[in-house]
N, C-alpha and C positions, 0 to 999 in steps of 0.2 A: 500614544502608545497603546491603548485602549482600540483605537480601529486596527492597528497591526493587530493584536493580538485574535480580534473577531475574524480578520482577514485572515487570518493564519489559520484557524479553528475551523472555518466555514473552507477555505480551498486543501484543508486536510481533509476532511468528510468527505467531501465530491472525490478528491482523487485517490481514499481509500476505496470507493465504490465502484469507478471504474478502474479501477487496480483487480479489487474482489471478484469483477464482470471477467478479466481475463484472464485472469488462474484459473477460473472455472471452465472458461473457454478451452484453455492450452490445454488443462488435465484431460478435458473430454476427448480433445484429440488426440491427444498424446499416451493414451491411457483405452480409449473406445466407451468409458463410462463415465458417468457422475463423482466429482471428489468426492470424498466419507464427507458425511455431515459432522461425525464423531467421531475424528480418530484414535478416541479412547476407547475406542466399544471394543468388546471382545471379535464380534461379526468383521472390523477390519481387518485382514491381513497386515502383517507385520510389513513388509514390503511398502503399502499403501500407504499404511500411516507416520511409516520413517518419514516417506517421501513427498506426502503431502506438509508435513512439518518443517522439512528442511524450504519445501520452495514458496510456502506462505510467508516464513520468517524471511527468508533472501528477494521477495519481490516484494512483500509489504515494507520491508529496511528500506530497501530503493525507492522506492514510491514515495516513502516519507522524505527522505533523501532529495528528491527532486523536486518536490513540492518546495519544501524549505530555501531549499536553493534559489529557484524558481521568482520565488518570495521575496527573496533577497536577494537578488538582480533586478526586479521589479522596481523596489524600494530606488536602489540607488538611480535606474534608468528615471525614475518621476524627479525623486526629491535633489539628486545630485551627492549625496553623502551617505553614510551607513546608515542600516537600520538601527535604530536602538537598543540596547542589551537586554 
């Protein structure tokens, strides 16, 4: 349970980062600029920082989402049975 758990932890990391690599990517194209680094700051437009919030939270959900999943099809395609709770 112990190497799930690290397996779980280490291919969340990686797929939060290439998750992070293309929101950055899409915003710049989809946008012509750099996300806010801070969409708290005053300097962001109101606009920018709704919508960097909504699509960090709905691509990062997913991301986690498919990793897990991912994880646990993995598991049963080795071991034959579910992963552990």
């Amino acid at each position: 349970m112990a190497s799930r758990t690290v397996a779980l932890a280490g291919a969340t990391t990686l797929g939060g980062r290439a998750v992070r690599k293309g929101l950055d990517r899409g915003w710049l194209v989809a946008r012509g600029r750099k996300p806010p680094e801070d969409p708290t700051s005053r300097e962001v437009p109101w606009r920018d920082a709704i919508l960097w919030t909504v699509a960090t939270g709905v691509v990062i959900g997913l991301g986690q989402l498919l990793i897990r999943r991912g994880m646990q099809e993995g598991w049963v395609a080795l071991t034959g049975e579910d992963p552990p709770a």
